[in-house]
TIKOL-11947 format. One line per field, with one value per residue (C-alpha): residue in three letters; x, y, z. Coordinates in steps of 0.5 Angstrom, whole numbers, plus 500, padded with zeros to 3 digits. Example, Ala and Ser with C-alpha at 12.3 -4.5 7.8 and 13.67 -1.06 7.14 Angstrom:
// TIKOL-11947
r	(ala	ser)
xx	(525	527)
yy	(491	498)
zz	(516	514)
This chain:
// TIKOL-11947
r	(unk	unk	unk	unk	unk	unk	unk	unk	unk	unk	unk	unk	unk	unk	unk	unk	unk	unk	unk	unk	unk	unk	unk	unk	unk	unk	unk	unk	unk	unk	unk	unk	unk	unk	unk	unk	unk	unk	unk	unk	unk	unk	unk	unk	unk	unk	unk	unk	unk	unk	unk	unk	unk	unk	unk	unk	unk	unk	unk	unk	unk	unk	unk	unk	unk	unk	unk	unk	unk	unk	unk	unk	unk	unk	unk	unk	unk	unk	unk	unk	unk	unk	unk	unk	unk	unk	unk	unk	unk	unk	unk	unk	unk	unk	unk	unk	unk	unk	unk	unk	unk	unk	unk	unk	unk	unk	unk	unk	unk	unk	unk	unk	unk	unk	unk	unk	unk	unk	unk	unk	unk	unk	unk	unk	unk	unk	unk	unk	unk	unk	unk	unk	unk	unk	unk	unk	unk	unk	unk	unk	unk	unk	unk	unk	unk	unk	unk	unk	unk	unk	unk	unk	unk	unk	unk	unk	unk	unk	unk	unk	unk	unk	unk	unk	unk	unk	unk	unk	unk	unk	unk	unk	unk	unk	unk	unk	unk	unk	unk	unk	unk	unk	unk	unk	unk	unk	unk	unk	unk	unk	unk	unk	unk	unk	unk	unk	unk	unk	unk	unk	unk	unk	unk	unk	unk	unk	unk	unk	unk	unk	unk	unk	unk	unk	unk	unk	unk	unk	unk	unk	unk	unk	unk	unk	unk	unk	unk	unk	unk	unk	unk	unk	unk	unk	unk	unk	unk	unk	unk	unk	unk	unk	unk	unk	unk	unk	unk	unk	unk	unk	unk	unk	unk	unk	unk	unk	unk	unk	unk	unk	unk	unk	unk	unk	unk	unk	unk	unk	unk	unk	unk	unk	unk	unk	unk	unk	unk	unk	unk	unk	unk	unk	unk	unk	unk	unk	unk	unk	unk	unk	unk	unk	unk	unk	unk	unk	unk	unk	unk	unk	unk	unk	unk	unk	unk	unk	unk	unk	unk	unk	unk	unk	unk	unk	unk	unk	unk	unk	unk	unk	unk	unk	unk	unk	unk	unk	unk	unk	unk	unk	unk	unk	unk	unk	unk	unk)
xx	(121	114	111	109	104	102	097	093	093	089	084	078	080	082	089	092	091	084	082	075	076	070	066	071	071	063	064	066	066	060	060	055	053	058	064	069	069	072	074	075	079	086	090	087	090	092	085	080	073	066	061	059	065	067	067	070	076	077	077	082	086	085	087	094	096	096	099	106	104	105	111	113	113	110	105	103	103	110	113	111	119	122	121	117	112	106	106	102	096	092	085	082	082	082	086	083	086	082	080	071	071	067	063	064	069	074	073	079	080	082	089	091	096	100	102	101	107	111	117	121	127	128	126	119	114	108	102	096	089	084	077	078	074	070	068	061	053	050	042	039	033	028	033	039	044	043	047	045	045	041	034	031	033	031	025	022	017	019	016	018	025	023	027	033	040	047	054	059	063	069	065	067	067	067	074	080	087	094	099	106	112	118	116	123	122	129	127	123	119	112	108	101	096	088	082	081	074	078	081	080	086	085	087	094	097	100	105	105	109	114	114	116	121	125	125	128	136	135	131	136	141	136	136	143	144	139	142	150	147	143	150	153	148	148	155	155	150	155	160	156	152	161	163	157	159	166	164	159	164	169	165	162	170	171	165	168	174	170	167	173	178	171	170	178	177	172	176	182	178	174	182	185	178	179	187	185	180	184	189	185	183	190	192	186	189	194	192	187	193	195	188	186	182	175	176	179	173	168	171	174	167	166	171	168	162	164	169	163	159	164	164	170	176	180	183	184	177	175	180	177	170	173	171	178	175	177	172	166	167	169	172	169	174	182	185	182)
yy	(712	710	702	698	697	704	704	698	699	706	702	706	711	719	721	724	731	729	727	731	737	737	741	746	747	748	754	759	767	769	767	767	763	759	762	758	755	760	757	760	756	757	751	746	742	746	745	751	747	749	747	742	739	738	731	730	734	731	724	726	729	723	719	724	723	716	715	719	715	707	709	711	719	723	729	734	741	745	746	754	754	754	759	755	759	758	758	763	759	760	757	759	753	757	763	770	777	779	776	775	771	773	778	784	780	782	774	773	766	762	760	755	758	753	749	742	739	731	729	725	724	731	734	738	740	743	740	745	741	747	746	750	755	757	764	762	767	768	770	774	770	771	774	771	769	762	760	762	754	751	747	752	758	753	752	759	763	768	774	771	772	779	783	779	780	776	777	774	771	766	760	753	749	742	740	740	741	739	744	742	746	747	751	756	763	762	755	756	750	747	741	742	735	736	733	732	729	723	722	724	727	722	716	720	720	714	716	723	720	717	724	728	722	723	731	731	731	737	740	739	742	748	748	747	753	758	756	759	765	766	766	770	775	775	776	782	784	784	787	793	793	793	799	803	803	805	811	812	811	816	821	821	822	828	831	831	834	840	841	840	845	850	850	850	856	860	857	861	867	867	867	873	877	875	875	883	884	882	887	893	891	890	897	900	897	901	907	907	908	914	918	921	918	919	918	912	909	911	908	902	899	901	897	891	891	892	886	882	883	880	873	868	871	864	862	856	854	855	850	845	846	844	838	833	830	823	825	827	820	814	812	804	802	804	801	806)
zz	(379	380	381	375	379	381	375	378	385	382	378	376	381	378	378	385	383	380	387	387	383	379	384	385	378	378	383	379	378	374	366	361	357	351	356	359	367	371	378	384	387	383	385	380	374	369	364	361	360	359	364	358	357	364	364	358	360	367	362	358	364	367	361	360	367	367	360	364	371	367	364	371	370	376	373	379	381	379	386	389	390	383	378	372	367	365	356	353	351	345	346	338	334	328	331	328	327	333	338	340	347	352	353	351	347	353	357	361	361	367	368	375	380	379	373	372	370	368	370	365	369	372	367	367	362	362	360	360	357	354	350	344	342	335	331	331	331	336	336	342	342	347	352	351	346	343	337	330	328	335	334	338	333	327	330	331	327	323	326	332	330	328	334	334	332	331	333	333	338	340	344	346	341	345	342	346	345	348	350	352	353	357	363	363	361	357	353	347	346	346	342	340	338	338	337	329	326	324	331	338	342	347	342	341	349	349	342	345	352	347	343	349	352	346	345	353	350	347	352	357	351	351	359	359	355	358	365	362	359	365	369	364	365	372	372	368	372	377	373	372	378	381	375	377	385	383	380	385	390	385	384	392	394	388	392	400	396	394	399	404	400	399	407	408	403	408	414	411	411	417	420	416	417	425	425	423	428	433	431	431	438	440	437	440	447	447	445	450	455	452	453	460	465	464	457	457	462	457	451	455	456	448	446	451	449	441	444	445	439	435	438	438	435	437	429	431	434	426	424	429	425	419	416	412	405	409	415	409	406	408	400	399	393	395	390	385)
């Protein structure tokens, strides 16, 4: 909560994030004219402003603040550590079925890093202030596009307009629009006040702070709410991130299994095929010692040689290489 005295102590002095921005605002990307300030700096307040209107938007920023800090609510930057959202903003005054901003009709309008948030209470909301823009035609005119109804239009000669066009296009229209809504994803909440020909937006701040104080029990219901499905989802989330990881487990598990009993299999068959050799070398042993000498030197070194060409012939060696379903996969989950 902030002193009463907070508003006199800064008489005639801007809002603390207000500070010395306007040159910021200035340098800005490229923009042709009728278009919005682009910024390079990007932790700004959350204002979209002509070059024109720039001291006006600051006026009334500053004016909107101070309407929350008097009743001791803090306007600032959203904290870089909690997750709050920038709404969708709509700068058409009278919005189209399409849209002619910029360039080429495709302008990106500017958006601050961070939101511009007040406080009441702990509860956030943001606040985004904009000029509006307006469908209006431009004339190219003299090597630029200049608004169809300007003094400098309505004072060219005939033929001096001989080789101009119009088109149109969405420009600023010098009136401004408020925008506050809740800075979460999962509220759906926003108000919208703006310049009218009978009363300036300015003259509405101080009903507009009372208009959010009393919006704020359903806000935090709406929070309260979106916090509890959040959880929810998150543990089915969970749930289902658990069920997938069992299945994974289950189905790693049948697979060391296969290929557990296919390698027993082939283990089981390199035995017999070695069990068989090894007979056959043992019958030819014996008969060797029935045959005569030279014959029997002859085919002794045979028989080694074939003997050597064959390897191992020790079952149990294959055995020892075979690899148990639980030496395969370590199953996560054993009460499956």
């Amino acid at each position: 909560m902030s002193s009463p005295n907070r508003g006199r102590q800064r008489k005639d002095a801007r809002h603390p994030i207000l500070r010395g921005v306007e040159p910021h605002y200035r340098k800005t990307r490229k923009i042709d004219d009728y278009e919005f300030l682009r910024p390079y700096k990007l932790l700004l307040p959350d204002i979209v402003t002509s070059e024109a209107q720039l001291p006006r938007a600051l006026d009334l920023a500053n004016a909107l603040y101070d309407a929350f800090e008097r009743k001791g609510y803090r306007v600032t930057f959203a904290p870089p550590d909690q997750p709050l959202f920038r709404a969708q903003i709509e700068e058409r005054e009278v919005p189209e079925k399409d849209r002619k901003y910029g360039r080429y009709s495709c302008g990106r309008i500017w958006a601050p890093h961070r939101l511009t948030v007040a406080y009441i209470g702990e509860v956030p909301i943001g606040l985004a202030l904009f000029e509006m823009s307006e469908r209006v035609a431009l004339r190219y005119f003299k090597g630029k596009y200049v608004r169809d109804d300007s003094a400098v239009v309505k004072a060219a000669r005939p033929h001096q307009l001989v080789h101009s066009w119009t088109t149109e296009n969405d420009v600023p229209s010098g009136r401004f629009r408020l925008v506050a809504y809740a800075p979460r994803r999962d509220v759906e909440w926003s108000a919208i006040w703006q310049d009218t020909p009978k009363r300036g937006l300015s003259s509405m701040f101080p009903r507009i702070v009372k208009e959010l104080e009393a919006v704020v029990p359903d806000l935090k219901s709406k929070t309260a709410e979106a916090e509890a499905a959040a959880i929810r989802k998150q543990r089915e989330w969970e749930d289902q991130q658990e069920r997938w990881k069992r299945e994974e487990d289950r189905r790693n598990a049948d697979k060391a299994l296969a290929q557990s009993r296919e390698q027993l299999s082939e283990v089981i068959r390199k035995w017999s095929a070695a069990m068989s050799i090894e007979s056959f070398f043992r019958e030819a042993e014996e008969r060797l010692a029935g045959v005569d000498p030279d014959r029997r030197q002859a085919l002794s070194s045979r028989l080694d040689l074939a003997r050597s060409m064959i390897g191992t012939l020790d079952p149990l060696e294959f055995l020892e290489q075979w690899v148990a379903p639980d030496e395969r996969y370590t199953r996560l989950y054993q009460d499956d």
